[in-house]
PyMOL commands that place a pseudoatom at each C-alpha (Angstrom):
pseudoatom trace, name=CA, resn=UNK, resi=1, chain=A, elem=C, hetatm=0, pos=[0.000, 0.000, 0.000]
pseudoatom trace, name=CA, resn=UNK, resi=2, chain=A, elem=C, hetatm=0, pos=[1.369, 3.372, -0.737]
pseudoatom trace, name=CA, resn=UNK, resi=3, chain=A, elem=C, hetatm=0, pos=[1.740, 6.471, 1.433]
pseudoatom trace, name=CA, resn=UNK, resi=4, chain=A, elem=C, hetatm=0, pos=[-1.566, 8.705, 1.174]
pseudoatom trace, name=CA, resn=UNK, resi=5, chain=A, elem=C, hetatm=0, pos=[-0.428, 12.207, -0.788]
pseudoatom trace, name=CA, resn=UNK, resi=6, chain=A, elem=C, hetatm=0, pos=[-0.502, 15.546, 1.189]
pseudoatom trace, name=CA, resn=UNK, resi=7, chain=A, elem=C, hetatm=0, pos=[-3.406, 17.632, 0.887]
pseudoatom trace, name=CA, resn=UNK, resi=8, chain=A, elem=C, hetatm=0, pos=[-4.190, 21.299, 2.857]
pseudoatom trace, name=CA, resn=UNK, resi=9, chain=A, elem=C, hetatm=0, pos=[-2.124, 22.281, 5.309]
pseudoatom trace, name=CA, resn=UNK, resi=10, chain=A, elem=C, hetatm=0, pos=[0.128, 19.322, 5.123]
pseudoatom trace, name=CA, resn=UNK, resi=11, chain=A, elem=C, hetatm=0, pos=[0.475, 20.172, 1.608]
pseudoatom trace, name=CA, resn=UNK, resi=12, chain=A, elem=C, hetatm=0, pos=[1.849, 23.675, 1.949]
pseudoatom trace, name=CA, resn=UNK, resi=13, chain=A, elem=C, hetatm=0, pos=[3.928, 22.955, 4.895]
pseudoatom trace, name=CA, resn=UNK, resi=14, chain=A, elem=C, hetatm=0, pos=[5.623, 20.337, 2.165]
pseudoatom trace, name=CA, resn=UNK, resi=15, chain=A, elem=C, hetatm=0, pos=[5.884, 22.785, -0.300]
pseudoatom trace, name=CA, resn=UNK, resi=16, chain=A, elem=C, hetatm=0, pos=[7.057, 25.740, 1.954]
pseudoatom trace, name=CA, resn=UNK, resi=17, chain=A, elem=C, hetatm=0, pos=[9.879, 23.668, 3.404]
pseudoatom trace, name=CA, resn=UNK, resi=18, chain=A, elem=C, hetatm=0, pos=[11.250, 22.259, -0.165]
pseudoatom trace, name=CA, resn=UNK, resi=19, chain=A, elem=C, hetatm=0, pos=[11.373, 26.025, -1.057]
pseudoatom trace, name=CA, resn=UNK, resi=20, chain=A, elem=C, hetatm=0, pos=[14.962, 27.238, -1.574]
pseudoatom trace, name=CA, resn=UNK, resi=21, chain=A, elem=C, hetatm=0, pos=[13.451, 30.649, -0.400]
pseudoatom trace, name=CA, resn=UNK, resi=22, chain=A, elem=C, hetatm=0, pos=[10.205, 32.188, 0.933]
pseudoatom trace, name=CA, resn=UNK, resi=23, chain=A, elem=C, hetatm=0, pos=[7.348, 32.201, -1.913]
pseudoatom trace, name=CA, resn=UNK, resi=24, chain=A, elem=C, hetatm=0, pos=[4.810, 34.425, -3.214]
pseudoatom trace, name=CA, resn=UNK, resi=25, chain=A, elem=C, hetatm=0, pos=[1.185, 33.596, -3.124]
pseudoatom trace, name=CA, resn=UNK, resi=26, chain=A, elem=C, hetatm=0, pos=[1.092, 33.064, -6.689]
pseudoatom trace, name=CA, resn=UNK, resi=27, chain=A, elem=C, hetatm=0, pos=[4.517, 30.458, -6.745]
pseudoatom trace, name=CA, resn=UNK, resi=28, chain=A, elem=C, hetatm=0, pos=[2.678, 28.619, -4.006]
pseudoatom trace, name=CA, resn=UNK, resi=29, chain=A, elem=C, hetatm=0, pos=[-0.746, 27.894, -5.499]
pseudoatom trace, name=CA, resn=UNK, resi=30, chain=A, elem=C, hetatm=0, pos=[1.710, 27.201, -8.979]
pseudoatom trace, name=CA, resn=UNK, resi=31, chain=A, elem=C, hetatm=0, pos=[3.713, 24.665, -6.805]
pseudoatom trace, name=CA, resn=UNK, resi=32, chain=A, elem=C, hetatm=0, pos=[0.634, 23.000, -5.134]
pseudoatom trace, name=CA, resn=UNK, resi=33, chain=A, elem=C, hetatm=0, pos=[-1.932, 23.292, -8.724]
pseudoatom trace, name=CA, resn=UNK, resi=34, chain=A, elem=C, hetatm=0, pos=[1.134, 20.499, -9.660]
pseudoatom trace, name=CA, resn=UNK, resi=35, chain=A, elem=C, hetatm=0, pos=[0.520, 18.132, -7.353]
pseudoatom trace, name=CA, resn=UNK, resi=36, chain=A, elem=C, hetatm=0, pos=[-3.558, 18.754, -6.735]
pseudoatom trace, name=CA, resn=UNK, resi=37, chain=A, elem=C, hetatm=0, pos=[-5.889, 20.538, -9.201]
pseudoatom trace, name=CA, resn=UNK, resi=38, chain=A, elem=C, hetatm=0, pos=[-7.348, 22.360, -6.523]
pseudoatom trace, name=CA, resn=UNK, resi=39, chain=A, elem=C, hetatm=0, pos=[-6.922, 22.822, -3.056]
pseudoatom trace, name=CA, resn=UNK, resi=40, chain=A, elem=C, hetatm=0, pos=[-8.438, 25.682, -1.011]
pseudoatom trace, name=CA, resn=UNK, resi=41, chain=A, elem=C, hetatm=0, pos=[-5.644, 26.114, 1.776]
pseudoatom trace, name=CA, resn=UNK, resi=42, chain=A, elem=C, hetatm=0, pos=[-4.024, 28.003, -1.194]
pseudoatom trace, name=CA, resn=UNK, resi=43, chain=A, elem=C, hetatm=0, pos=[-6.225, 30.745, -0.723]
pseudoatom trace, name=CA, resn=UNK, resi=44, chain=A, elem=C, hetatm=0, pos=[-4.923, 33.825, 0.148]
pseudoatom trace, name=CA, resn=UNK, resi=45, chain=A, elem=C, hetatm=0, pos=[-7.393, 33.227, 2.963]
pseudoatom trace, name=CA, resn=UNK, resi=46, chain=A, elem=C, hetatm=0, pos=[-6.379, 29.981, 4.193]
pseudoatom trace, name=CA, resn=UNK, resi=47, chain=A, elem=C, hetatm=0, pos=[-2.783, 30.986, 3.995]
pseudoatom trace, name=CA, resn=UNK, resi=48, chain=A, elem=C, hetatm=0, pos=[-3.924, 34.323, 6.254]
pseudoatom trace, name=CA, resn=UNK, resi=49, chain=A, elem=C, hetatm=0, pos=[-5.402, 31.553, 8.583]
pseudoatom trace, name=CA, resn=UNK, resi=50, chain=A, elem=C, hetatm=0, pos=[-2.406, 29.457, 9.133]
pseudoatom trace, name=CA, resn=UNK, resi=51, chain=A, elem=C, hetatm=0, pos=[-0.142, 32.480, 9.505]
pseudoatom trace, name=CA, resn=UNK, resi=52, chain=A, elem=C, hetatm=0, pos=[-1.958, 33.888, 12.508]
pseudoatom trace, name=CA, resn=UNK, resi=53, chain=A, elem=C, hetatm=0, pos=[-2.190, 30.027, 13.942]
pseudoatom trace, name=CA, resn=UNK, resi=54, chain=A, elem=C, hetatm=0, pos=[1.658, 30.255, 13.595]
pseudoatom trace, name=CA, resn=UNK, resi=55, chain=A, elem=C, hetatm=0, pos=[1.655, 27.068, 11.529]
pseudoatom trace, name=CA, resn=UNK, resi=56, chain=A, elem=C, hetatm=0, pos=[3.400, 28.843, 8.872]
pseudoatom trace, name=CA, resn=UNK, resi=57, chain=A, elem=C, hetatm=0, pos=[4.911, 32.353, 8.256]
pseudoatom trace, name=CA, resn=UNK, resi=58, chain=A, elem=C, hetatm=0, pos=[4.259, 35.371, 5.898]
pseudoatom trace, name=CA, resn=UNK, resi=59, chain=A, elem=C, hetatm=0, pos=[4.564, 38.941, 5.719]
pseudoatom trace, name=CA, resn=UNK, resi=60, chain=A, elem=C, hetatm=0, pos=[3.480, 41.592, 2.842]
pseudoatom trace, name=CA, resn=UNK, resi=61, chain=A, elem=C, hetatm=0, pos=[6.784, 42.747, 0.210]
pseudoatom trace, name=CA, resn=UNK, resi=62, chain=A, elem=C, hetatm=0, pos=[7.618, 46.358, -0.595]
pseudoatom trace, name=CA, resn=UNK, resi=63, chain=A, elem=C, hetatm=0, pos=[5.523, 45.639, -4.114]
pseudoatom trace, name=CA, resn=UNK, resi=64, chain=A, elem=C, hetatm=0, pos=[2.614, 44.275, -2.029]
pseudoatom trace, name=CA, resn=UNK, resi=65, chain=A, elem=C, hetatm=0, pos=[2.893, 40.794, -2.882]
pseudoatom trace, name=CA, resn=UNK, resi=66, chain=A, elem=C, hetatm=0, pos=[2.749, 37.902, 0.361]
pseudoatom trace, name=CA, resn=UNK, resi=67, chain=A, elem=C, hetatm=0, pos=[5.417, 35.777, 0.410]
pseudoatom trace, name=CA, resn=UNK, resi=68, chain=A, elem=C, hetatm=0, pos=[5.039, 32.299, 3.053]
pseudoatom trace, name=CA, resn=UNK, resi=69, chain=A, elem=C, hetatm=0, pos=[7.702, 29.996, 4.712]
pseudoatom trace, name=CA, resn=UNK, resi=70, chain=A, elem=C, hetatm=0, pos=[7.691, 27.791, 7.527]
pseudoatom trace, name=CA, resn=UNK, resi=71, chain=A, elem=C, hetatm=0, pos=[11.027, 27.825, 10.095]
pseudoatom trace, name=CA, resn=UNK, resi=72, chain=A, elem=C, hetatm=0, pos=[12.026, 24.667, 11.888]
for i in range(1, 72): cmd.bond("trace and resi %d" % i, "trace and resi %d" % (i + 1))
show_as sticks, trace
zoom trace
């Protein structure tokens, strides 16, 4: 039996930690649209959400764009 794949949360924590750097909103849903066709904690909502639950971090760029991470 295989592993079950990531969805949600679990998904963008994946994602966030493979990064190489912090990504933008955009990148994100990009990254996860590869793995799921859809998945709604890529909303800019859901991704608000888990930020203020500390589960991952994000802050608003000099252009106004969110970029997200997670730290160990």
């Amino acid at each position: 039996m295989s592993e079950p794949e990531l969805v949600g949360p679990e998904l963008i924590i994946s994602i966030l930690r493979d990064a190489d750097e912090p990504l933008t909103t955009r990148q994100l849903q990009a990254e996860v649209k590869k793995v799921v066709s859809f998945c709604l904690a890529s909303s800019a909502i859901a991704l608000n959400l888990m930020r203020i639950n500390g589960t991952i971090k994000g802050k608003r760029t000099e252009n106004r764009k969110w970029v997200w991470w997670v730290e160990d």
